[in-house]
C-alpha positions as CSV (number, residue, x, y, z in Angstrom):
1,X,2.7,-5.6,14.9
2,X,4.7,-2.2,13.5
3,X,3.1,-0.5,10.7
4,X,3.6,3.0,9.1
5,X,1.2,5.4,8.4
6,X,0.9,7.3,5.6
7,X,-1.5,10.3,4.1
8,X,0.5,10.9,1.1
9,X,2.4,9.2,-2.0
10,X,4.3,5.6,-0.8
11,X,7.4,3.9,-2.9
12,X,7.7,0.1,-2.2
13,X,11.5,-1.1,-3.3
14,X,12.5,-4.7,-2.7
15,X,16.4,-4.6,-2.5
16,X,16.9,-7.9,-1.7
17,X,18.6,-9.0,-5.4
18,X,20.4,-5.8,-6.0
19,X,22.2,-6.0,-2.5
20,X,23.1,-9.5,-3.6
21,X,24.5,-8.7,-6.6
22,X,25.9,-5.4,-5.2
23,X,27.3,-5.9,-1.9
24,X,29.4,-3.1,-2.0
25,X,26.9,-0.2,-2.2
26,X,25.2,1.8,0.6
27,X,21.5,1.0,0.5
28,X,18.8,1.6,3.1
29,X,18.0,-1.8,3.0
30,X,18.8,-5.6,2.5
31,X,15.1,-6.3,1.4
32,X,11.3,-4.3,1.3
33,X,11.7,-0.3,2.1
34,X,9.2,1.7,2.2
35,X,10.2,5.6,1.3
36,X,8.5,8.8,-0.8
37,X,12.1,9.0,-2.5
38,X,12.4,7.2,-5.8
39,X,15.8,5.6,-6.4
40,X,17.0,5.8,-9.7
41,X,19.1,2.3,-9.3
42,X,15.2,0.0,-9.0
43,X,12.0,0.2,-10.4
44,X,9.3,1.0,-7.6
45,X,5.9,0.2,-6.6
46,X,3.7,3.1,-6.6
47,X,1.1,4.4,-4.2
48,X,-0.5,7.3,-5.5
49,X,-2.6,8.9,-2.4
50,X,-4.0,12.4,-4.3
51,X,-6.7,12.9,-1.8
52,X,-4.4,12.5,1.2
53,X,-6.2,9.7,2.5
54,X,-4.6,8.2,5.5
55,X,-3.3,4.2,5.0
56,X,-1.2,2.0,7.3
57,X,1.8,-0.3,5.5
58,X,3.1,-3.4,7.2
59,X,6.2,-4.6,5.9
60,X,5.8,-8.8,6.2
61,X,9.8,-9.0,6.2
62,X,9.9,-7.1,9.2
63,X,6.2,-8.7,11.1
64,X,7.0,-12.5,10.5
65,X,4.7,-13.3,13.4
66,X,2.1,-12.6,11.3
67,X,3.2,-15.3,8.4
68,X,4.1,-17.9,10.6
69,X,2.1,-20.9,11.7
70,X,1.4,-23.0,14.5
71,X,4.3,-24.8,14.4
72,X,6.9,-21.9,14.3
73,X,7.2,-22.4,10.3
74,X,6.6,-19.4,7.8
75,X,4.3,-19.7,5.5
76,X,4.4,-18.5,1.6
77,X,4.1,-14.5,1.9
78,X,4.4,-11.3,0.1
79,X,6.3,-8.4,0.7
80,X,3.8,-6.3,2.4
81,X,0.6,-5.5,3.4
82,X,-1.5,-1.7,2.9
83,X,-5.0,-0.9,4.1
84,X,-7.1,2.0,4.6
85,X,-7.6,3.7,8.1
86,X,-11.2,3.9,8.4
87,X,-13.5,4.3,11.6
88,X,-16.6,2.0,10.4
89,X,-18.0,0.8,7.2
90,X,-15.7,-1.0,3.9
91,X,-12.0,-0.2,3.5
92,X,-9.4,-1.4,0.9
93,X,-6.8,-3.9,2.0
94,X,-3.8,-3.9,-0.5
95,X,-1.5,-7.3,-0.7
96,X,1.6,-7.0,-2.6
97,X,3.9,-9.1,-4.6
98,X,7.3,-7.8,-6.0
99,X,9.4,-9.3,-8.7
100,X,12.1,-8.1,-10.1
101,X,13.0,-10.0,-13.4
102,X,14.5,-10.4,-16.6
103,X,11.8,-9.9,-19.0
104,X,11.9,-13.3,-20.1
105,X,11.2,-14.8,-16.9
106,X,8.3,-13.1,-16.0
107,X,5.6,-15.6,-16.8
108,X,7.7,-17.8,-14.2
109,X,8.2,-15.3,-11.9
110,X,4.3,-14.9,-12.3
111,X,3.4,-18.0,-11.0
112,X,5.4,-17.7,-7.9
113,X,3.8,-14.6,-7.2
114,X,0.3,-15.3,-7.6
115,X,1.5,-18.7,-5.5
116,X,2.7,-16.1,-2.8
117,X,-0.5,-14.0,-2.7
118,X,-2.7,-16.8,-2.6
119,X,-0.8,-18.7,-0.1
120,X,-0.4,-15.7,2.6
121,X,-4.0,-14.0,1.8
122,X,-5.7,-17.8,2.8
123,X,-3.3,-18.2,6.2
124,X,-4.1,-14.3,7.2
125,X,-7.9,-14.8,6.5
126,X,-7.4,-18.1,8.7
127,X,-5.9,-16.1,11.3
128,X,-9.6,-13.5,11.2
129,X,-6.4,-10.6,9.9
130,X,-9.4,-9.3,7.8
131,X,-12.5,-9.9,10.5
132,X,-11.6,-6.5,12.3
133,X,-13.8,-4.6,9.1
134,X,-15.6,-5.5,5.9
135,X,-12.7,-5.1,3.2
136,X,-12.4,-4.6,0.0
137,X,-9.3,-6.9,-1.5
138,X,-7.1,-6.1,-3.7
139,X,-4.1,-8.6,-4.4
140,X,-1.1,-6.3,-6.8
141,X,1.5,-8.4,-8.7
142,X,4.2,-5.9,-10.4
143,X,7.2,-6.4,-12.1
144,X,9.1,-2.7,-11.5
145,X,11.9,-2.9,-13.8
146,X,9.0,-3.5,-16.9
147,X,5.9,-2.0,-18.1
148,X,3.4,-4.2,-17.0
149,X,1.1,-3.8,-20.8
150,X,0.8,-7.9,-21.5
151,X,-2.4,-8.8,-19.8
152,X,-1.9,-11.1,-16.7
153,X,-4.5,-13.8,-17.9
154,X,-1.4,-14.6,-20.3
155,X,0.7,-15.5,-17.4
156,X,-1.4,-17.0,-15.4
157,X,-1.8,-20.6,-16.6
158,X,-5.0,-21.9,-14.5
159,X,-7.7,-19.2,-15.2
160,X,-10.3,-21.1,-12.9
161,X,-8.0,-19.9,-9.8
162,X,-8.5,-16.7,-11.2
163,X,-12.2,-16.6,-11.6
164,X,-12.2,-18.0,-8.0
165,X,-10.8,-14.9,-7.1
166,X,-13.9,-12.6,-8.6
167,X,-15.8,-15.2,-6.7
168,X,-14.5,-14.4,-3.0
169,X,-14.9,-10.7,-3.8
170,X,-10.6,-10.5,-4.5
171,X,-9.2,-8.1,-7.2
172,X,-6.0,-9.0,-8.8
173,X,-4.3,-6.1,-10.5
174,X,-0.9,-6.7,-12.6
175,X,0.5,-3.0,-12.8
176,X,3.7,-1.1,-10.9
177,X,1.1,2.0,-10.0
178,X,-1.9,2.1,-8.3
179,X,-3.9,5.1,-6.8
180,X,-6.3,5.3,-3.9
181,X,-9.5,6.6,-5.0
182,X,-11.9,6.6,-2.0
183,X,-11.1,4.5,1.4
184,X,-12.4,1.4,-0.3
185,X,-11.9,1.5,-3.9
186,X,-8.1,1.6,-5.3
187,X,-7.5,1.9,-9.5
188,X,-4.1,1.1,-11.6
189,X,-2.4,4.8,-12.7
190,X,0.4,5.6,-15.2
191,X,3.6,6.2,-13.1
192,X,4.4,9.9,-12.7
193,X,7.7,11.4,-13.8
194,X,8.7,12.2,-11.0
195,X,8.7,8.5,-9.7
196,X,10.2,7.0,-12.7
197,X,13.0,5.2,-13.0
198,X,16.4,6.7,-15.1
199,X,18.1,3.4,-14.7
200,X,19.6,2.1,-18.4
């Protein structure tokens, strides 16, 4: 499996549509990137690390041996995958859905996503990814290119899969920002100026 770790601020950028649509122009990648650079043609994801905490990131794009079944076939899965580095006792474990959208189709683009995370987060618990150390889950839907103010119960049309999650001890969080507090408690945060977006 290849990670990166990280003590400070992380930037998540799924360039996968805009190097579709844009062919032509240098970018450092055809899908997720992980950099502390904003990039002022996306939206980013966020990862506000204040305290300097050390976290690993593994980019599922790049690690498909760990979304892919028996049988050779990839499952549903998100773009990536954070968690605290921690010697002993509960840690935060940060799965992460991208979607970049017009703003009318984010209710869709909603369902898909919390499809995705469900989907990946049940094959990877199958697979004991999460019986190394007790975690604290976090599941992160975001929308980058749009302030995420509509709460996410309105897109979500089955709130009994949502309750479920309260139930198994998962926290879904519909935001673009999101800051580590302690090694097992993350937060949503307003996006710095520095990190934001001058795209039209």
């Amino acid at each position: 499996m290849n990670s990166e770790e990280f003590s400070g601020d992380l930037l998540v950028i799924d360039y996968t549509e805009y190097h579709k649509r844009h062919p032509e122009e240098k970018v450092p990648s055809d899908g997720v990137h992980f950099t502390t650079q904003p990039d002022n043609r996306l939206g980013t994801f966020c990862i506000l690390n204040p305290n300097k905490l050390p976290f690993e990131a593994i980019n599922l794009e790049t690690n498909p041996q760990l979304v892919t079944d028996e049988h050779g076939q990839p499952v549903k899965q998100c773009e990536c995958i954070c968690r605290a580095q921690r010697e002993e006792g509960k840690r935060w474990v940060l799965l992460l859905e991208l979607k970049y959208c017009a703003e009318r189709n984010i209710p869709e683009n909603m369902q898909n996503a919390f499809k995705k995370l469900e989907e990946c987060h049940e094959f990877l618990d199958r697979q004991r990814f999460f019986s190394d150390n007790p975690y604290r889950i976090y599941w992160a839907i975001s929308h980058p290119e749009h302030d995420t103010v509509e709460p996410f119960e309105n897109f979500i049309n089955d709130q009994d899969r949502v309750l479920g999650l309260n139930e198994k001890g998962i926290k879904l969080l519909y935001c673009n920002v999101i800051r580590i507090l302690t090694t097992e408690y993350l937060d949503k945060a307003e996006m710095p100026h520095r990190y934001q977006s001058t795209q039209p």
